[in-house]
C-alpha positions in Angstrom: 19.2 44.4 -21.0 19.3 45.6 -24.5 17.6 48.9 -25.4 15.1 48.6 -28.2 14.1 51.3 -30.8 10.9 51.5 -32.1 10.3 53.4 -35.6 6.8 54.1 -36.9 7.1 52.0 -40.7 3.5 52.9 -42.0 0.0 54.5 -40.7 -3.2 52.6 -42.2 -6.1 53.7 -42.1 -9.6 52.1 -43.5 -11.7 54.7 -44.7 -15.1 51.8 -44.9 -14.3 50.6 -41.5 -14.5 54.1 -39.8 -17.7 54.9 -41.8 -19.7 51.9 -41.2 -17.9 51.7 -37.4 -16.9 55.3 -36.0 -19.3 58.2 -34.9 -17.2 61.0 -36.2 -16.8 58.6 -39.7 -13.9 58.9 -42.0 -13.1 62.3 -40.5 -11.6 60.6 -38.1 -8.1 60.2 -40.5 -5.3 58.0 -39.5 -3.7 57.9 -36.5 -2.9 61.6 -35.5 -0.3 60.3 -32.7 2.6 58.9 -34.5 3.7 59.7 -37.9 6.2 57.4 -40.2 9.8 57.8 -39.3 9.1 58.9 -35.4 11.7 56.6 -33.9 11.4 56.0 -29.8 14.0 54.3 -27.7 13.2 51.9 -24.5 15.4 52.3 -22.0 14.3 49.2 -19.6 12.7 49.0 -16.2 8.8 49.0 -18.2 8.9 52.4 -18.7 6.7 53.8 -22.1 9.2 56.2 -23.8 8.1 59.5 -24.0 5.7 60.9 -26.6 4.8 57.5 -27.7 1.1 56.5 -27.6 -0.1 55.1 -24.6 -2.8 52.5 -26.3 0.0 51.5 -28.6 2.3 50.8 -25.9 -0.1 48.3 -24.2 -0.1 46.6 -27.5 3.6 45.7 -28.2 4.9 45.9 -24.5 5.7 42.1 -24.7 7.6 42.5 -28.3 9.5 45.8 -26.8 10.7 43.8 -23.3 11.0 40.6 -25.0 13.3 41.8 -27.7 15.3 43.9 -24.6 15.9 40.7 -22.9 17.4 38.9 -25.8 14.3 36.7 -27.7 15.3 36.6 -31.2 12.5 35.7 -34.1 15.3 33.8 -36.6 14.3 32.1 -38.8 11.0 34.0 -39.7 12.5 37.8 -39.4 16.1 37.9 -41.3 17.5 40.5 -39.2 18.1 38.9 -35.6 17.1 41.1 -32.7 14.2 42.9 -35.1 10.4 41.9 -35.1 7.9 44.3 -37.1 4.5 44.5 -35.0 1.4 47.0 -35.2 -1.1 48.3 -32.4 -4.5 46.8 -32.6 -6.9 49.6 -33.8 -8.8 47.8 -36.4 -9.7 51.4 -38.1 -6.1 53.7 -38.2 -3.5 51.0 -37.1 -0.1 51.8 -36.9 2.9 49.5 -37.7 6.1 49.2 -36.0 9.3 47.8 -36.4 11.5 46.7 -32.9 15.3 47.1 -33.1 17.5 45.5 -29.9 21.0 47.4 -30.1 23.9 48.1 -27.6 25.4 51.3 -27.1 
């Protein structure tokens, strides 16, 4: 098994949606988890590395293990072993990019 690191790309976060959607409004800010650049390494056996969000991790569990077994995404990523995904909060979502390496 390949280890896979995951690096936070970019925070969103949709000001209308958390005013029309969210109690506390657009107070609410983007995610306050994860910032861009926090980089997290998967080790194997399912375990969520630490300090990464738990809600997120539900969300690209299958990219995470499927890129640690070997899946690649050629032709529609041009870096093999790499796939960019994002949690799914619809207000503050958070995009990620998954690198398989070796030591």
């Amino acid at each position: 098994m390949r280890k896979v690191r995951i690096t936070v790309l970019k925070r969103c976060f949709y000001e209308e949606y958390a005013e029309a959607y969210l109690t506390d409004g657009k107070e609410v800010g983007p995610c306050p988890l994860l910032k861009e650049g926090d980089t997290f390494v998967f080790e194997g056996s399912a375990v969520m590395p630490a300090g990464f969000c738990p809600w997120a991790w539900i969300d690209i569990y299958r990219g995470v293990t499927s890129l640690s077994a070997g899946a690649t995404y050629l032709p529609w990523n041009n870096k093999d072993g790499m796939q960019i995904l994002c949690c799914t909060d619809g207000v503050r979502p958070v995009v990620f990019a998954l690198e398989a390496f070796d030591d």
